[in-house]
C-alpha positions in Angstrom: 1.7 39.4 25.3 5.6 39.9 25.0 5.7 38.2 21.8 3.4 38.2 19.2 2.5 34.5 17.5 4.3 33.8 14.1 2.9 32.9 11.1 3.8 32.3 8.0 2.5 34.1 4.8 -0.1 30.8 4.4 -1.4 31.7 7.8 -0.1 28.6 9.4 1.5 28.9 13.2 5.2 28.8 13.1 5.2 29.8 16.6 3.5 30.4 19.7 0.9 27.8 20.1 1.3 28.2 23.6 0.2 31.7 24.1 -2.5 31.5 21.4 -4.1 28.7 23.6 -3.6 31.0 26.7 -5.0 33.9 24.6 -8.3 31.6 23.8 -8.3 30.6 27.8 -8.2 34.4 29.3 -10.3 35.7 26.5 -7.6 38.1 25.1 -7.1 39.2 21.9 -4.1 37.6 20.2 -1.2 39.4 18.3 0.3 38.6 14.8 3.5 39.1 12.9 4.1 37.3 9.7 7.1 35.7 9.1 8.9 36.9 6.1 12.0 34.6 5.7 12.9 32.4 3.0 13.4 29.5 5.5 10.3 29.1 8.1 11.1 25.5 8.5 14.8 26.7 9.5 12.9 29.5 11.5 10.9 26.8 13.7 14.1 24.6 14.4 15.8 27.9 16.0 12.7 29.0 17.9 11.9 25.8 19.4 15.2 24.3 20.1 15.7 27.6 22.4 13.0 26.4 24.7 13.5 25.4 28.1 12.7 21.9 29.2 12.4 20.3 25.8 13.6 16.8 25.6 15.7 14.7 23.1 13.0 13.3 21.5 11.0 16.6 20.8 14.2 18.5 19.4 15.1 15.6 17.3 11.2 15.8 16.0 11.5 19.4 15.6 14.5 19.1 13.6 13.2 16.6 11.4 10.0 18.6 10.6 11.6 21.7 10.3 14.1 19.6 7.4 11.5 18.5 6.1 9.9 21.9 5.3 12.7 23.4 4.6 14.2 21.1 1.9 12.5 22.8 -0.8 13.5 26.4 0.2 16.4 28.4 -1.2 19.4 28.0 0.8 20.2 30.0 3.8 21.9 30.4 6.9 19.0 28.8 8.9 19.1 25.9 6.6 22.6 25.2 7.3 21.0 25.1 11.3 18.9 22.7 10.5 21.4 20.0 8.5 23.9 20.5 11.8 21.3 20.3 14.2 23.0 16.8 15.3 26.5 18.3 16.2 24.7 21.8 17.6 22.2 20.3 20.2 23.8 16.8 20.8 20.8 15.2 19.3 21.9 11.5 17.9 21.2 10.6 14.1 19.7 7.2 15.6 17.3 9.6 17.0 16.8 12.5 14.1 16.4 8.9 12.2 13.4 8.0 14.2 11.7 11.5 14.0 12.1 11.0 10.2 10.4 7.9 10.0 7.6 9.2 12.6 6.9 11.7 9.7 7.1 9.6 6.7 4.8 6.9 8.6 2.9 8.3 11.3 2.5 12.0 10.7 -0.4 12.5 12.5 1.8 12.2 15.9 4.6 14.8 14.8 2.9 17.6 16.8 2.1 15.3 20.1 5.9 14.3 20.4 6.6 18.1 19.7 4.4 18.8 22.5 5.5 16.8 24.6 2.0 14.6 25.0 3.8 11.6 23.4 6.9 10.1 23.7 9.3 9.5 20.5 9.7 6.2 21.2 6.1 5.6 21.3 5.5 7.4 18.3 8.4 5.3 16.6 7.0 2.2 17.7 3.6 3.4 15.7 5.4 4.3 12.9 7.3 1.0 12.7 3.9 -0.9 12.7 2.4 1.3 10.1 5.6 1.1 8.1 5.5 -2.9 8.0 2.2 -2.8 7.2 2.8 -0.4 4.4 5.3 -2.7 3.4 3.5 -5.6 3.5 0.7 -4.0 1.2 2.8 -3.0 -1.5 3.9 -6.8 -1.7 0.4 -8.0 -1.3 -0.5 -5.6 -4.1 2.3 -6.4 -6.3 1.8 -10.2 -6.4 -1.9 -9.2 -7.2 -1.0 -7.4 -10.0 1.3 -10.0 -11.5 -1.6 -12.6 -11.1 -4.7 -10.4 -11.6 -4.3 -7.1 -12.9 -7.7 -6.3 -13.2 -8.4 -6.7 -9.2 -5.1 -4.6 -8.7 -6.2 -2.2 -10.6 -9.8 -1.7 -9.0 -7.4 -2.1 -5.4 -5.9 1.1 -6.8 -8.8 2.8 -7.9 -10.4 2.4 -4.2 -13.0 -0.4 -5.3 -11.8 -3.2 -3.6 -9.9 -3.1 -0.3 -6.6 -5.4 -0.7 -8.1 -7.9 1.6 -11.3 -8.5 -0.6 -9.4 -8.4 -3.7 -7.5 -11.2 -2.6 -10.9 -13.0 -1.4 -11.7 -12.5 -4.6 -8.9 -14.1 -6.0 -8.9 -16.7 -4.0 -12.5 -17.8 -4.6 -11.3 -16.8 -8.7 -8.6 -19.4 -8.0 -10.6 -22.3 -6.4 -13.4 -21.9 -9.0 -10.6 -22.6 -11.5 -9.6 -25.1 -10.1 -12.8 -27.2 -9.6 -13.8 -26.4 -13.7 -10.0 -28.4 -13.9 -11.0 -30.9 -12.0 -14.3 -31.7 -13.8 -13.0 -30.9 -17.2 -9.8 -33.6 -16.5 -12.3 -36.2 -15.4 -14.7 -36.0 -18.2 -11.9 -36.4 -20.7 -10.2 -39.1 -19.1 -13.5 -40.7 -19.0 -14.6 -40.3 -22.8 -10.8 -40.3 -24.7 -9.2 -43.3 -23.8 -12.1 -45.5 -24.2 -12.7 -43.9 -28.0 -8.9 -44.4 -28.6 -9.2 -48.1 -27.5 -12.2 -48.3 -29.9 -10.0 -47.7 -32.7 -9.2 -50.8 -35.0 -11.5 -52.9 -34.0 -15.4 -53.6 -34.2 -16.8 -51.5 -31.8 -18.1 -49.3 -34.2 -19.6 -52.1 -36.3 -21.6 -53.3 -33.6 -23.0 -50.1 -32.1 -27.0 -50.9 -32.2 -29.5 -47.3 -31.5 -31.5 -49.9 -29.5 -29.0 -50.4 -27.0 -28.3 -46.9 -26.1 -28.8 -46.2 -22.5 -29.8 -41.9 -23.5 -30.1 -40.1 -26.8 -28.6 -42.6 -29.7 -25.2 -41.6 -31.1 -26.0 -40.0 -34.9 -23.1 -38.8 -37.7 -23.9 -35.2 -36.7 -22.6 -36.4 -33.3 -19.7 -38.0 -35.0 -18.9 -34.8 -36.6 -19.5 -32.5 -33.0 -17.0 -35.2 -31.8 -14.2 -34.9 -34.5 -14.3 -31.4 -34.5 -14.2 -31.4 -30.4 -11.3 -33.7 -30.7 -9.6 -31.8 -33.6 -9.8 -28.7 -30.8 -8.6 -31.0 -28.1 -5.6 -31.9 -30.5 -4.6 -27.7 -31.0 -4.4 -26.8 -27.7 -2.2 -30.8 -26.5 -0.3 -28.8 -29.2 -0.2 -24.9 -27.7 0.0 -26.5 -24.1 2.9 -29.3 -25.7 1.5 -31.6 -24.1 2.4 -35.5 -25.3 
């Protein structure tokens, strides 16, 4: 080995994955340096962007991964590298601003567009399509919380999945829906009739041997005054007319 592999004081490879896979291949012992730095991120943009053959697409990955890494490091000199990397290696923003959103939405393809196994347009394509989906769920789950949040909550707490929640809901919704339904028909069945009773001699003339189920008695009376009295309060909470 010429150069030793690079790692930094976590034991993670800043550099050299190359000849620690050739190392592995021929059965030879690998050697180690530690980095010791203050910037590794800065570190990995210098070493990589020095190697031959490397595309667009991987330097502009490597510079976003190495700025993203580096951001919370004390300033240094290699820092500085890395926020000119655009006017340095002729990289575009357009394409540093892919590479970002490749790490922000489809991290697990950083190291195959470093590589070179995977294009960055492919991997921005991905990231795209995981981004809108991303997006799409936090809208999903925000409208669930503003009409149920009770199911957004068990969404959140990994309970649910968004898609059964809003099942859920939905079924919550039609069940609702049919109790309505019933509720409106059995009161516009029972009210208006009673209403029209009133002031004349309907009551008078209401004989217990006529009465096609159980025969109406004052304690019904009373269950029915006190069921309209309740009907009356919520006409009032709902203002209804």
């Amino acid at each position: 080995m010429i150069h030793p592999i690079v790692l930094d004081p976590q034991g993670r490879l800043l550099d050299g994955r190359g000849r620690l896979k050739a190392c592995e291949i021929a059965s030879v012992e690998p050697a180690f340096v530690t980095y010791e730095g203050r910037d590794p991120g800065g570190y990995v943009l210098s070493v990589n962007l020095r190697r031959r053959n490397i595309t667009k697409g991987q330097a502009a990955m490597i510079s976003a991964k190495a700025r993203s890494e580096s951001e919370h490091q004390p300033c240094s000199d290699s820092e500085h590298t890395t926020r000119s990397v655009s006017e340095q290696t002729g990289i575009s923003l357009g394409r540093i601003s892919q590479s970002n959103t490749v790490l922000q939405h489809a991290a697990d393809l950083v190291e195959a567009v470093i590589s070179g196994a995977m294009g960055l347009d492919e991997a921005y394509a991905i990231a795209r399509e995981n981004k809108a989906k991303a997006n799409s769920a936090e809208v999903q789950l925000a409208r669930l919380r503003e009409e149920d949040p009770a199911l957004a909550d068990r969404v959140v707490e990994g309970d649910l999945t968004l898609a059964g929640a809003w099942a859920e809901r939905t079924e919550r919704v039609e069940e609702d829906k049919r109790q309505r339904r019933v509720a409106t028909r059995l009161l516009d069945e029972v009210v208006p009739p009673l209403a029209q009773a009133r002031g004349t001699r309907t009551f008078s003339r209401y004989d217990p041997a006529f009465a096609s189920g159980t025969p109406i008695t004052r304690e019904t009376i009373a269950h029915a005054m006190t069921a309209l009295a309740e009907m009356d309060q919520v006409w009032q909470e709902r203002d209804l007319l």
